[in-house]
Every structure is written in structure tokens, then in C-alpha cells.
Backbone as a ProteinNet text record, in pm:
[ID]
protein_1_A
[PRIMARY]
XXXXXXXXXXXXXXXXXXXXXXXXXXXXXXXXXXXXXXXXXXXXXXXXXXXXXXXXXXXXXXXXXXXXXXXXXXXXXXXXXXXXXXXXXXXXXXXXXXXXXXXXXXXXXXXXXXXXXXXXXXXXXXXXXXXXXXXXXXXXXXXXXXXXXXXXXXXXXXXXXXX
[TERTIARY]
18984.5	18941.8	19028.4	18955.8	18992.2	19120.4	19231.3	19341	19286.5	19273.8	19237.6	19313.9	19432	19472	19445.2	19378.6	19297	19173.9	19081.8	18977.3	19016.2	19062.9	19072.9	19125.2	19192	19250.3	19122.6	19052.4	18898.6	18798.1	18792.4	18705.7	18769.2	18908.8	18975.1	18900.5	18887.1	18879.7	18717.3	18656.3	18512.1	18496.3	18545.6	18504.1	18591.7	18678.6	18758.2	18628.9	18538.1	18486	18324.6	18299	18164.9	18185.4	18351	18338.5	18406.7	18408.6	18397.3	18239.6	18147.7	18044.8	17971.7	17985.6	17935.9	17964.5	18081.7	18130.5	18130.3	18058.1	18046.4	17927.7	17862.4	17759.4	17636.3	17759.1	17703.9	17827.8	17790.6	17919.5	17815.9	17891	17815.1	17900.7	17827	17900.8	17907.1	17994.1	17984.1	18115.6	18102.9	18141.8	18242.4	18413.5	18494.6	18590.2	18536.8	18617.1	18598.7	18741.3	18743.7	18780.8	18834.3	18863.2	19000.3	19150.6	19274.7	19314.1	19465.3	19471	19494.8	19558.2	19526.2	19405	19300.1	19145.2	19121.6	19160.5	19115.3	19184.5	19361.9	19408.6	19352.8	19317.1	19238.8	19078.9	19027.1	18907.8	18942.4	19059.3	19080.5	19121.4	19174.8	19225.6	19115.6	19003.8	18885.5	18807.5	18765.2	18709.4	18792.5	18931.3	18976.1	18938.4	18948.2	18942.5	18791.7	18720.1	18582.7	18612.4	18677.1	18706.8	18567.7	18633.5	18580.7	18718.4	18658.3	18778.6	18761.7	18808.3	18718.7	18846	18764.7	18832.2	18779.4	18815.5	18830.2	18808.8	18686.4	18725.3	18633	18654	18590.1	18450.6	18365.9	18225.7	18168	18218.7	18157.5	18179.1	18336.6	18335.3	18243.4	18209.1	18158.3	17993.4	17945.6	17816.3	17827.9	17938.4	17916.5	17915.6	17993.2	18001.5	17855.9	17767	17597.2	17534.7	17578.7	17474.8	17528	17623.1	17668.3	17615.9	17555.7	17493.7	17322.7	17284.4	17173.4	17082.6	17199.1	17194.3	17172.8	17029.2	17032.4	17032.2	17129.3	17156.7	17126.8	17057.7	17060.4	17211.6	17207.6	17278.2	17418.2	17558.4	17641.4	17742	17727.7	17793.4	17885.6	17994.6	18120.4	18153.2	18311.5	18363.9	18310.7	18331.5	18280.6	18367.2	18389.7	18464.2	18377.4	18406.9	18320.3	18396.6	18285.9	18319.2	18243.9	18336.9	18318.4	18285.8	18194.7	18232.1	18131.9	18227.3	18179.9	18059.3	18006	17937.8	17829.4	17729.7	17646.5	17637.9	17648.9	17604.3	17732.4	17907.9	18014.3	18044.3	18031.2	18100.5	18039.8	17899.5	17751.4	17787.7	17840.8	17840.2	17983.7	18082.8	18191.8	18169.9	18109.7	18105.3	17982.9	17925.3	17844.5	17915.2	17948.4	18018.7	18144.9	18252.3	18306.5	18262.4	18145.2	18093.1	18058.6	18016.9	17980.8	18075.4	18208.4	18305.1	18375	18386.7	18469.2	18320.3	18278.7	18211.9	18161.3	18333.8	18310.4	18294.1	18259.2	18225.2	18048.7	18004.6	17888.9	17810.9	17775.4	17720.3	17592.2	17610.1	17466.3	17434.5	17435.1	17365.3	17464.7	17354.6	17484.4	17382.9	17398.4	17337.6	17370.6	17275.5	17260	17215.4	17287.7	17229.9	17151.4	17227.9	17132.7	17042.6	16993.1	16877.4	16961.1	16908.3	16954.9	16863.2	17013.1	16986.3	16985.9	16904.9	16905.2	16992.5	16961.7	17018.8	16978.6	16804.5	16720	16783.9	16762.9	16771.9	16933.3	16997.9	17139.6	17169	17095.9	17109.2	17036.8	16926.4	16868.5	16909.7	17009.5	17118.2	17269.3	17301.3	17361.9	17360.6	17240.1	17217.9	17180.6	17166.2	17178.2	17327.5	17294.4	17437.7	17501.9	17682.7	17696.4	17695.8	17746.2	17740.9	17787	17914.4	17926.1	17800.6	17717.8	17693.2	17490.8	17517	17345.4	17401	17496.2	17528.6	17530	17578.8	17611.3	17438.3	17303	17225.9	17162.7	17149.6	17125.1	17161	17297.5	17357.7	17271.9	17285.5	17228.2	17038.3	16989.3	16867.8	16852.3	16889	16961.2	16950.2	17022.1	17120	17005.5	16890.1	16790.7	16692.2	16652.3	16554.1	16629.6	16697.8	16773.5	16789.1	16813.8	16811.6	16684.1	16546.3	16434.1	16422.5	16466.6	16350.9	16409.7	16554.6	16652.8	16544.5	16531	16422.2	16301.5	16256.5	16077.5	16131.8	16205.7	16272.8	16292.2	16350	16370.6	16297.1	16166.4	16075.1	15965.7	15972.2	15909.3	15965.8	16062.6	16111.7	16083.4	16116.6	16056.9	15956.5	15856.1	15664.4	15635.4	15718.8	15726.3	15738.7	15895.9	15958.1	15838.9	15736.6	15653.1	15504.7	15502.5	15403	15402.3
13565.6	13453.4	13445	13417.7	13430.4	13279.5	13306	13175.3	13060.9	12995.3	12828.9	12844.3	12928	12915.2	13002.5	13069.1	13209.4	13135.9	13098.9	13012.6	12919.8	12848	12760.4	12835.1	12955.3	13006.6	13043.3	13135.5	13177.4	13077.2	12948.2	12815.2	12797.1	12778.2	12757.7	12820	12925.9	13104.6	13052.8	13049.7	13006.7	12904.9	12777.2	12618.9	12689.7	12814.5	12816.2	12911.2	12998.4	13090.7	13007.7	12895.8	12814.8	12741.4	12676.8	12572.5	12674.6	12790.4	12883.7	12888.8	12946.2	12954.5	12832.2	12697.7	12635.2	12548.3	12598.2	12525.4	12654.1	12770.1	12885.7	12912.1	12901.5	12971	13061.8	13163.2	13276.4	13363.7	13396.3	13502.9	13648.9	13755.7	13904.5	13964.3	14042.6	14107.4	14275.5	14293.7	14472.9	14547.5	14692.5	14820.3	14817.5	14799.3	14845.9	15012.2	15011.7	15122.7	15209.9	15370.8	15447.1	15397.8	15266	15189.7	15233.6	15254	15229.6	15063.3	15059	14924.2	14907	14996.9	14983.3	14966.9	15033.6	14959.1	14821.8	14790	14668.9	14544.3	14593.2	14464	14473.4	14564.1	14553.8	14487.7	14503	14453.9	14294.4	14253.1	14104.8	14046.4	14156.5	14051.4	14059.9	14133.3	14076.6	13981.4	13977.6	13866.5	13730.2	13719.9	13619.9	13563.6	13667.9	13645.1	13546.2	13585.3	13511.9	13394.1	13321.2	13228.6	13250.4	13391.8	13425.4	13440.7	13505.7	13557.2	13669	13725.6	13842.5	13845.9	13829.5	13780.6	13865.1	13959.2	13996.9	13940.3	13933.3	13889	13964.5	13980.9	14005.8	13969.4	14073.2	14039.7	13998.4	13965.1	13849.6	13733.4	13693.6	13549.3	13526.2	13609	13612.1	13524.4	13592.5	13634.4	13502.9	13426.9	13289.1	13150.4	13184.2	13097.5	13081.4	13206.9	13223.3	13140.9	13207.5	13080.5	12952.8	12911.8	12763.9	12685.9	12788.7	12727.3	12781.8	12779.4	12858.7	12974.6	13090	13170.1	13303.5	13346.6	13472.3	13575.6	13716	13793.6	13908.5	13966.5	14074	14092.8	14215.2	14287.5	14303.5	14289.1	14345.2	14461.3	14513.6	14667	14746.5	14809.4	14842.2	14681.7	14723.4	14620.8	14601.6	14454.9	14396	14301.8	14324	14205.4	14133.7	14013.4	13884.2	13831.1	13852.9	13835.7	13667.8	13582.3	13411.4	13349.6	13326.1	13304.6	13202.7	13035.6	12921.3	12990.9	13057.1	13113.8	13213.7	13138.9	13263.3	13365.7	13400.7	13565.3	13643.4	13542.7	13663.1	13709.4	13678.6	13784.9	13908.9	13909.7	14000.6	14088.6	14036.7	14159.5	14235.5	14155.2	14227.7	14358.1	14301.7	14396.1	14509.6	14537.3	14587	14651.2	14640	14731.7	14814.1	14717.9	14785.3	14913.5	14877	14973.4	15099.6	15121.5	15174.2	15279.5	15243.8	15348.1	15393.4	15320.2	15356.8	15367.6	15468.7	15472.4	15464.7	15411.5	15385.1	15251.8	15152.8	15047.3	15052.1	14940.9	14932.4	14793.8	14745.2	14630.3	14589.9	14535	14552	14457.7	14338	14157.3	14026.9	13967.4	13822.6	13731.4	13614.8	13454.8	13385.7	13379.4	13316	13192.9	13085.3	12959.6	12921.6	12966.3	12909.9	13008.9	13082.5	13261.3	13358.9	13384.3	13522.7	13633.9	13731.7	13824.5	13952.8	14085.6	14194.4	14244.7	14405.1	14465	14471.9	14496.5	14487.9	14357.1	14271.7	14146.3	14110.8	14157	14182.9	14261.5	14376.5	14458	14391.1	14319.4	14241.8	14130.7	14075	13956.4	13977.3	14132.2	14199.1	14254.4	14228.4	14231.3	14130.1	14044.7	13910.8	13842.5	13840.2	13872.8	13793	13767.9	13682.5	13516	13386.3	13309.8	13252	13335.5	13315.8	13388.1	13498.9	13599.8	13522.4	13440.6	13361.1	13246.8	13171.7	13034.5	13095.3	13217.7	13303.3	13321.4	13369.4	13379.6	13281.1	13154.5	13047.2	13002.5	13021.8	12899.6	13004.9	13156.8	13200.2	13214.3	13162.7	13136.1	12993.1	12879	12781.6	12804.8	12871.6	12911.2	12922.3	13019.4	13126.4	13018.4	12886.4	12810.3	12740.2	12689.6	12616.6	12659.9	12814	12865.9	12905.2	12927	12934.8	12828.8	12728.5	12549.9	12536.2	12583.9	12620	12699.4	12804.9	12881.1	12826	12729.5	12663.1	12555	12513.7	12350.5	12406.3	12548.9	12569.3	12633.2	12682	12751.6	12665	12511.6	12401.9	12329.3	12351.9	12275.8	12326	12484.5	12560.4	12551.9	12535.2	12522.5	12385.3	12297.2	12179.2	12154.2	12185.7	12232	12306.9	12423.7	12499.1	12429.5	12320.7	12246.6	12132.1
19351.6	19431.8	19556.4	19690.3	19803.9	19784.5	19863.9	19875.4	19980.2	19917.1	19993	20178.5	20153.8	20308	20411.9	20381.2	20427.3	20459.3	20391.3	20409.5	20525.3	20513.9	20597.1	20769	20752.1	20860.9	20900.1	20838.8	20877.6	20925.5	20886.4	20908.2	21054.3	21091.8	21191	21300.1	21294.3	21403.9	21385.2	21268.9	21334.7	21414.1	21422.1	21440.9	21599.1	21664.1	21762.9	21854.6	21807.5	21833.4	21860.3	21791.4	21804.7	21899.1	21959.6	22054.4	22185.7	22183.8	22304.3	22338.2	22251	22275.4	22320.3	22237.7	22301.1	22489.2	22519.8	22637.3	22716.2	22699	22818.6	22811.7	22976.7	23022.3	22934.1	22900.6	22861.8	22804.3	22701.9	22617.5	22574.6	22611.3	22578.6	22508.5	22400.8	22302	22333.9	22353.2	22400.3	22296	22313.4	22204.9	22331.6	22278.5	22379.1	22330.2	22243.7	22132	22289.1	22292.9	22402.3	22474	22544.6	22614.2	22626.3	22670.6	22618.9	22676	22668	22683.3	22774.3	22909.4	23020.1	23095	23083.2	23073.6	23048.1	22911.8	22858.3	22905.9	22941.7	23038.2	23153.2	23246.2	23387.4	23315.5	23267.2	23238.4	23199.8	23128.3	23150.5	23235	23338.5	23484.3	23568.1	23575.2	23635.9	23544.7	23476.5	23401.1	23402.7	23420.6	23489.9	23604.4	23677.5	23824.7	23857.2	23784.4	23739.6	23676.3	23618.7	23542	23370	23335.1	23241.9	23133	22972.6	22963.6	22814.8	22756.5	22670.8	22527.5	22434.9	22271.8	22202.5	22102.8	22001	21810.5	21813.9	21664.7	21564.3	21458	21329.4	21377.5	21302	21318.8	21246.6	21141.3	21002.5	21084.5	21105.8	21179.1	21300.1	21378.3	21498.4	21440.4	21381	21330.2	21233.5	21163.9	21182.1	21193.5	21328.9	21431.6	21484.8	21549.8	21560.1	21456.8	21368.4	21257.1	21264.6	21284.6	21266.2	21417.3	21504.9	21634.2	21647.1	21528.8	21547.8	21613.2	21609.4	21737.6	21630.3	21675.8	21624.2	21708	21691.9	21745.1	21679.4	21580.7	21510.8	21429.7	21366.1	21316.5	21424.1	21429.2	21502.8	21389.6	21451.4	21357.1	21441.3	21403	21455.9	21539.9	21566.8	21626.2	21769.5	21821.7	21923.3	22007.4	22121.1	22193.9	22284.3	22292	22320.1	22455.4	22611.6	22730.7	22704.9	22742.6	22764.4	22926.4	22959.9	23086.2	23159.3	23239.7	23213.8	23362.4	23411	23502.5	23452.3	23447.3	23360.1	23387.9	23528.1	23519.6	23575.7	23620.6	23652.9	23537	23421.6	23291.1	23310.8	23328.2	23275	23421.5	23497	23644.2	23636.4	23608.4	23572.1	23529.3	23317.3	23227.7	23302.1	23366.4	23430.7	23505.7	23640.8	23724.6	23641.5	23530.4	23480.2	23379.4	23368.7	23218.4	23321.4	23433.7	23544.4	23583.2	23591.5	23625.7	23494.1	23347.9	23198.3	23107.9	23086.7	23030.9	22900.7	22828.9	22688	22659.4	22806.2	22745.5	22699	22623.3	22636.8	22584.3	22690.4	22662.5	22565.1	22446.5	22343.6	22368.2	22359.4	22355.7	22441.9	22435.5	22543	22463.2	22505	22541.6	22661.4	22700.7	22856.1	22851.5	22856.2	22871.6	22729.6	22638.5	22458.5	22463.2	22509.1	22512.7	22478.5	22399.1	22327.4	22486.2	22531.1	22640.9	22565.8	22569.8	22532.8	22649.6	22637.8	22730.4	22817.8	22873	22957.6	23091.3	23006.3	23053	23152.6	23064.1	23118	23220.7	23213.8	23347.9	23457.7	23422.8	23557.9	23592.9	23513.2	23558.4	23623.2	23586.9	23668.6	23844.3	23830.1	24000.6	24057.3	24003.9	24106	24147.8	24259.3	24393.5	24327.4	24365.3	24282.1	24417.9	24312.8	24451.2	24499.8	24607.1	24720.2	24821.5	24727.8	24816.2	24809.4	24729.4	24701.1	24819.1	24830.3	24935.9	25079.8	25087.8	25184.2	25291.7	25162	25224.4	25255.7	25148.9	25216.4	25308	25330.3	25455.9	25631.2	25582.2	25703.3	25702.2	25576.7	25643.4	25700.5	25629.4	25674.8	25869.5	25908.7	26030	26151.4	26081.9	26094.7	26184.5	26080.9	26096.1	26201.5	26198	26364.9	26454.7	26435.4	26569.5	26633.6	26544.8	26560.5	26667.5	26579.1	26646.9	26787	26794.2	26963.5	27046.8	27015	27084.8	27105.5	27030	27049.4	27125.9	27117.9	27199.1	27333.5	27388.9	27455.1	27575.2	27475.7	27549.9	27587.2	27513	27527.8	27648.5	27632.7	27799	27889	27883	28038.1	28067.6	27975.8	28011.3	28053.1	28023.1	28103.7	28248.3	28268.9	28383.3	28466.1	28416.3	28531.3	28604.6	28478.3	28503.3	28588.6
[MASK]
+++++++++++++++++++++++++++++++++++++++++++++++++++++++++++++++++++++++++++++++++++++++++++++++++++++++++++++++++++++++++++++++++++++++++++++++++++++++++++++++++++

């Protein structure tokens, strides 16, 4: 019989791993095995830099913490580290560009906003800019339309002026 204080250490790490998930964006589960740990600390100082951040745990506990939030994810098999990040889509672009140049990462599943994300899905949330670079195009279409109405205001005055 399992020791009452083990249990409870395990209840701990779940109830710690359910209230990550529930207060981030979006958390993705990816294969870091091949990784060394120089990799894996550069892969946590960008996921910082994001105000993300990437945990390690058992995949029984992982798997349920999911059930204790009603989150089905399939099967997770071999070990898995869990990118957290209160921004739904800087974890998912990180682990993306990073998986891009180390090729032993590999991204299998996320949750995006309470949605269970495949991989498909993940790679097409991976290319959406991130946003400074979405405010960036707004503010210059934004920019676009004023300077338009400058030009009609302006070409409206001269046809005045000829008349």
C-alpha cells in the first residue's frame, strides 16, 4: 500500500499542475528527449522572455490534472514537458521556431483557450505574427486610412480653389 505522504505529495503536484493550466492561455505538450541541457536552458530563457514557462512532470500526474479539468488529450506516452504560457500563441511560436533549428524537439498536442490543439492546428497558430507585429499592422493601416482622407481633403481643396 502506497504511504499516505506520497499521496498527498502527488495530490499536491496535481492540484499545482491543474491551477497552471487553468490560469494559462494555452499549455503544449511536446517530446524534449535529444534535447541536452544546454538546449533545454536556452529553450527556457526564450519561453521566458515570452512570459511563458516549461515544467516537467510525470505523465500519469499530467494526464490527471486533464481529467480533473475535463480535458481530453489522448494517450501521452514517453515523457513530456509542458510549455505554460499566459499568451496563447507565444509558447506555440517559440516551441515552433525552436523545434525548427533542434530537431529533437517535437511538438504532439496543446490547449488553446479550453480546445484541445492537434498538431495541424498548432502549426497554423504558429504563424500568426506575434503582437507587437499584429498592433504594428494595425496601427499602419490605421496610418494608411488618414493619410488617404489627407490626399482626398487635399485634392478637394484644389478643385475648389480652380473653380
Amino acid at each position: 500500500m502506497a504511504n499516505q505522504k506520497i499521496i498527498e505529495q502527488k495530490a499536491s503536484i496535481v492540484e499545482e499542475i491543474a491551477g497552471k493550466m487553468k490560469e494559462s492561455a494555452s499549455y503544449v505538450f511536446f517530446d524534449y528527449r535529444g534535447l541536452t541541457v544546454s538546449e533545454t536552458n536556452e529553450l527556457r530563457r526564450k519561453l521566458r522572455e515570452t512570459d511563458s514557462e516549461l515544467k516537467i512532470y510525470k505523465n500519469t500526474l499530467s494526464k490527471r490534472a486533464l481529467d480533473s479539468l475535463n480535458i481530453t488529450i489522448g494517450e501521452l506516452d514517453g515523457p513530456k514537458a509542458i510549455a505554460f504560457g499566459k499568451d496563447a500563441v507565444a509558447p506555440i511560436k517559440v516551441l515552433s521556431d525552436f523545434a525548427k533549428e533542434h530537431e529533437a524537439l517535437e511538438i504532439k498536442i496543446g490547449v488553446v483557450d479550453g480546445e484541445v490543439a492537434d498538431q495541424a492546428m498548432l502549426k497554423q497558430l504558429a504563424s500568426i505574427p506575434s503582437r507587437e507585429g499584429l498592433l504594428t499592422m494595425f496601427a499602419s493601416g490605421l496610418m494608411g486610412i488618414a493619410r488617404d482622407f489627407a490626399i482626398c481633403l487635399d485634392l478637394h481643396a484644389k478643385n475648389l480653389e480652380e473653380n
